[in-house]
KOLMAR-909814 format. One record per residue (C-alpha): residue in one letter; x, y, z. Coordinates in steps of 0.5 Angstrom, whole numbers, padded with zeros to 4 digits, always signed. Layout:
AXYZ
...
//
This chain:
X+0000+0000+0000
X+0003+0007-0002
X+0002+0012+0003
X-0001+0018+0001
X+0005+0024+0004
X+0000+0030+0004
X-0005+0026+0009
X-0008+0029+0016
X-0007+0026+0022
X-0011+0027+0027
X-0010+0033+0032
X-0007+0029+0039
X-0007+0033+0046
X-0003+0028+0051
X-0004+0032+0056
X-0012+0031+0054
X-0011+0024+0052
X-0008+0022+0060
X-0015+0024+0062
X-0020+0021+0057
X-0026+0018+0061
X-0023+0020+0067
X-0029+0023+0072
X-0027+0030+0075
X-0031+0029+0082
X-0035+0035+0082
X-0041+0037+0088
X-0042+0031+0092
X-0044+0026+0087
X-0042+0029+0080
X-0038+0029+0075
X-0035+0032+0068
X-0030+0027+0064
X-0028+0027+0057
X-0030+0023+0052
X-0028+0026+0046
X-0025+0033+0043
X-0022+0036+0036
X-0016+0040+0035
X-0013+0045+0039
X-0008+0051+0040
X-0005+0049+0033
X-0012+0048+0030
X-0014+0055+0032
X-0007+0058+0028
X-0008+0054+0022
X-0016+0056+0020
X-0014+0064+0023
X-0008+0063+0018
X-0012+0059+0012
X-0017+0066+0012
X-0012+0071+0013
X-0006+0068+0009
X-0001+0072+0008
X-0003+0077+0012
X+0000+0073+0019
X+0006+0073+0017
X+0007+0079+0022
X+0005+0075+0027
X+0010+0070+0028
X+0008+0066+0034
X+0003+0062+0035
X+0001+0064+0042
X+0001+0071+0039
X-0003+0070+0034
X-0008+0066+0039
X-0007+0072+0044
X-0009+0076+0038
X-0016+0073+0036
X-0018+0073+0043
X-0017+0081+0045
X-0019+0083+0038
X-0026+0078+0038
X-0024+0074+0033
X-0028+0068+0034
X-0030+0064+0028
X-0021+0060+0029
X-0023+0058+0035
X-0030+0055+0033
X-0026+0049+0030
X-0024+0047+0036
X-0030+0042+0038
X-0030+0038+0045
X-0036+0032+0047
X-0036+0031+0055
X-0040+0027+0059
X-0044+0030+0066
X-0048+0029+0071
X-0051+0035+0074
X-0057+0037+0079
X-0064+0038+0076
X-0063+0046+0078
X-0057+0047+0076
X-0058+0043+0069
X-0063+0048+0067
X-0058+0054+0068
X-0054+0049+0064
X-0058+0048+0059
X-0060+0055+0057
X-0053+0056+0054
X-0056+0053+0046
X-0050+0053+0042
X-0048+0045+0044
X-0051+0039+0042
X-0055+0035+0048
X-0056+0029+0049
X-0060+0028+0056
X-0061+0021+0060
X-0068+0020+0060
X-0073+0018+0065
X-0079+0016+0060
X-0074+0010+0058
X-0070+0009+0063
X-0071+0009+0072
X-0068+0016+0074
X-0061+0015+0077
X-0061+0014+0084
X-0057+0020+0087
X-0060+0026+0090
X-0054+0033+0092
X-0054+0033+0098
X-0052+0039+0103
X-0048+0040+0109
X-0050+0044+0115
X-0044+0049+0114
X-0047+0049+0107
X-0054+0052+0107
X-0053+0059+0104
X-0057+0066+0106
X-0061+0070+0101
X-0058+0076+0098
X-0060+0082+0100
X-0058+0086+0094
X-0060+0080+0089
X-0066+0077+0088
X-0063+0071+0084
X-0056+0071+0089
X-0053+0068+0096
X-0049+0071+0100
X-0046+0068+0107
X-0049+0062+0110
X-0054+0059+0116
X-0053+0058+0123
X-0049+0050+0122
X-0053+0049+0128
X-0060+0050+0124
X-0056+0048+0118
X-0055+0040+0122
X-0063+0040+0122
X-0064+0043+0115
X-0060+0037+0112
X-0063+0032+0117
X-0070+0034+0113
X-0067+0034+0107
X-0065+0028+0107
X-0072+0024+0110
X-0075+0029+0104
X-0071+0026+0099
X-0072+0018+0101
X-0080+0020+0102
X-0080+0022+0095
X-0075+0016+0093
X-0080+0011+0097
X-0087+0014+0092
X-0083+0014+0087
X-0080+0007+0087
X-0087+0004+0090
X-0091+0008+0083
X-0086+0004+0078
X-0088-0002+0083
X-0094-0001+0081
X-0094-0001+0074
X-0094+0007+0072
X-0091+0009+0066
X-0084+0012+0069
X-0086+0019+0064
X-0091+0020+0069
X-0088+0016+0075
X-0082+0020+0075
X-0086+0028+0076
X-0085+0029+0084
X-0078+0027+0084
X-0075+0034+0087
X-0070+0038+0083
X-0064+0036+0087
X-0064+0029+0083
X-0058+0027+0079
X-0059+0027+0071
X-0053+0026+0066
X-0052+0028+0058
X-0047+0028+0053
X-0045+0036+0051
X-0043+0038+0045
X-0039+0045+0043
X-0034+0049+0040
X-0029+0052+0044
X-0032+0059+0041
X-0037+0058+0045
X-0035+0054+0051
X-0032+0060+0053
X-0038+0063+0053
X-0041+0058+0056
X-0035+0059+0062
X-0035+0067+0062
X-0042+0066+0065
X-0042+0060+0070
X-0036+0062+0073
X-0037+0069+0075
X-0038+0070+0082
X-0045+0072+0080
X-0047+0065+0077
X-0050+0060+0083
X-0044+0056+0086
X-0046+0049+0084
X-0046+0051+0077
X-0040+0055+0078
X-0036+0049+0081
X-0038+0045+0075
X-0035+0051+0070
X-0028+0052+0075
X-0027+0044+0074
X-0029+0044+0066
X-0024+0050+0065
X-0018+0049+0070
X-0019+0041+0069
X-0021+0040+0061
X-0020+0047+0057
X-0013+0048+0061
X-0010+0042+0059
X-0013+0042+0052
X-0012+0049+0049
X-0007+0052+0054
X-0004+0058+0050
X-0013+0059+0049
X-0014+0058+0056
X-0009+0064+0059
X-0011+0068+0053
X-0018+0067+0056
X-0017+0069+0063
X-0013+0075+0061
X-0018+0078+0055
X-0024+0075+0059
X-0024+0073+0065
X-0019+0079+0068
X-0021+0085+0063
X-0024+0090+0064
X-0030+0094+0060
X-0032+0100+0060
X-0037+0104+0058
X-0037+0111+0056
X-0039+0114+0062
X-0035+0110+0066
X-0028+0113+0061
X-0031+0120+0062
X-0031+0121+0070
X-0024+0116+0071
X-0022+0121+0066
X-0023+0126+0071
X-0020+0123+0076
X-0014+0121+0074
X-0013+0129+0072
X-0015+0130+0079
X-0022+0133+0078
X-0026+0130+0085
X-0031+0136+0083
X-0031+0134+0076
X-0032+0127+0077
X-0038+0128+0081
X-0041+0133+0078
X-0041+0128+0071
X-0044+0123+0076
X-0049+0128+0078
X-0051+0129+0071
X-0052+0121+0069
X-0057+0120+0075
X-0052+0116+0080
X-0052+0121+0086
X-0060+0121+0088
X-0061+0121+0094
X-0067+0117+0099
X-0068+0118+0107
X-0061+0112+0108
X-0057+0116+0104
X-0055+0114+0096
X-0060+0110+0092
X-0058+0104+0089
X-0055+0105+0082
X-0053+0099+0078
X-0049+0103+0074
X-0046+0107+0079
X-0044+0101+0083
X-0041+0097+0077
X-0036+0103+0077
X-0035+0102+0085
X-0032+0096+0083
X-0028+0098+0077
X-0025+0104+0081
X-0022+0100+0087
X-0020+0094+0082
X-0016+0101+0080
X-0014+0103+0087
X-0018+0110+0085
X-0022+0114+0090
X-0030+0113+0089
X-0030+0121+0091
X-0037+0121+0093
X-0036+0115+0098
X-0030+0118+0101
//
């Protein structure tokens, strides 16, 4: 057999084939693992030189050329890049997950098969309190001594259910309808399918600390275990153009700006001006937009001048 010199082998990460199929634990009873990916760091250089041509020529390096696609938003190279993960996650944190649309999703289905046997479990020191300036957030923690007894009902609950749910199948009803009060605490699996592009989307958003913990926890294993080993020099161009930047809108340049010149006065007459300093009987109203830039002028070590 003559071997044809021009073919293509496959992509290989060894760093990613050491832990193919490896189960990555994550919360009490789930897990991410690799089954299958395509490409790599080398597949994003060959398809951005392929529509670029002769024009990366400038860029020698291919880290270079990767650091560039990543801050200038070029995101069609890193979409050949395609990854098939195996997870089980926690019915409430799989609706999260699953609102990210641009995978493919094949999920474990408890119309033809038994629901999977585990629920996630909370541990007293883990039952979280109500934020107090986020409807949909969490922000410290119970009492552990009222967190023993919430997890002692948590579990009588979930082995309650399990028994109804296990004694309407004895029964012979159908298991698309025995299955209907089983609590979202439930284990379901799935078969997840997407492109880099969009997978670092998908992980800008779930690992932000505005995203719910246990959904967070999977996002942080995904990109610290899988993404980290498989596309290294994408990785650390994601954390520095994605994850560690900082944006800011025009109004947020101008009062900076003011500060910077060392115009306090300026700086809050600009703030005055978009609505940010509306006054109520315990001080400063809250305004998003004024507090989003709070965070960006302590990051920059600025003085917030109508704080201080």
């Amino acid at each position: 057999m003559t071997l044809d010199p021009d073919k293509l082998a496959r992509t290989h990460v060894a760093a990613l084939d050491q832990i193919l199929g490896v189960p990555f634990k994550v919360l009490d009873d789930g897990f991410v693992r690799v089954v299958d990916y395509m490409g790599s760091d080398e597949s994003i250089v060959q398809a951005a030189r392929v529509s670029y041509g002769k024009g990366t020529k400038k860029i020698s390096e291919d880290r270079g050329l990767i650091r560039y696609l990543m801050r200038h938003r070029h995101t069609t190279p890193f979409e050949m890049c395609e990854i098939k993960l195996h997870v089980r996650v926690p019915m409430d944190c799989w609706r999260q997950w699953i609102r990210h649309r641009t995978a493919n999703v094949n999920e474990y289905s408890t119309r033809y098969s038994v629901a999977i046997d585990a629920a996630q479990k909370t541990t007293p020191d883990k039952w979280r309190q109500q934020s107090s300036s986020s409807k949909q957030g969490s922000q410290g923690f119970v009492d552990p001594r009222q967190g023993k007894s919430l997890s002692h009902e948590e579990v009588e609950l979930q082995e309650y259910v399990r028994q109804v749910y296990q004694r309407r199948l004895q029964a012979g009803v159908a298991r698309e309808q025995a299955r209907k009060d089983l609590p979202l605490s439930t284990y379901t699996e799935a078969y997840w399918k997407i492109d880099l592009h969009n997978l670092f989307h998908f992980l800008s958003l779930r690992i932000d600390d505005h995203a719910q913990v246990e959904i967070r926890d999977y996002a942080q294993t995904i990109g610290c275990e899988v993404v980290a080993k498989w596309c290294p020099i994408a990785w650390q161009a994601f954390l520095d153009y994605r994850m560690e930047m900082m944006n800011l809108t025009k109004l947020d340049v101008e009062i900076i700006s003011a500060l910077a010149k060392g115009q306090r006065e300026s700086a809050m007459a600009l703030a005055e001006e978009f609505g940010w300093l509306k006054r109520g009987e315990k001080g400063l109203k809250r305004n998003r937009e004024r507090s989003e830039l709070e965070d960006k002028l302590r990051r920059l070590n600025l003085a917030i001048p109508w704080r201080d």
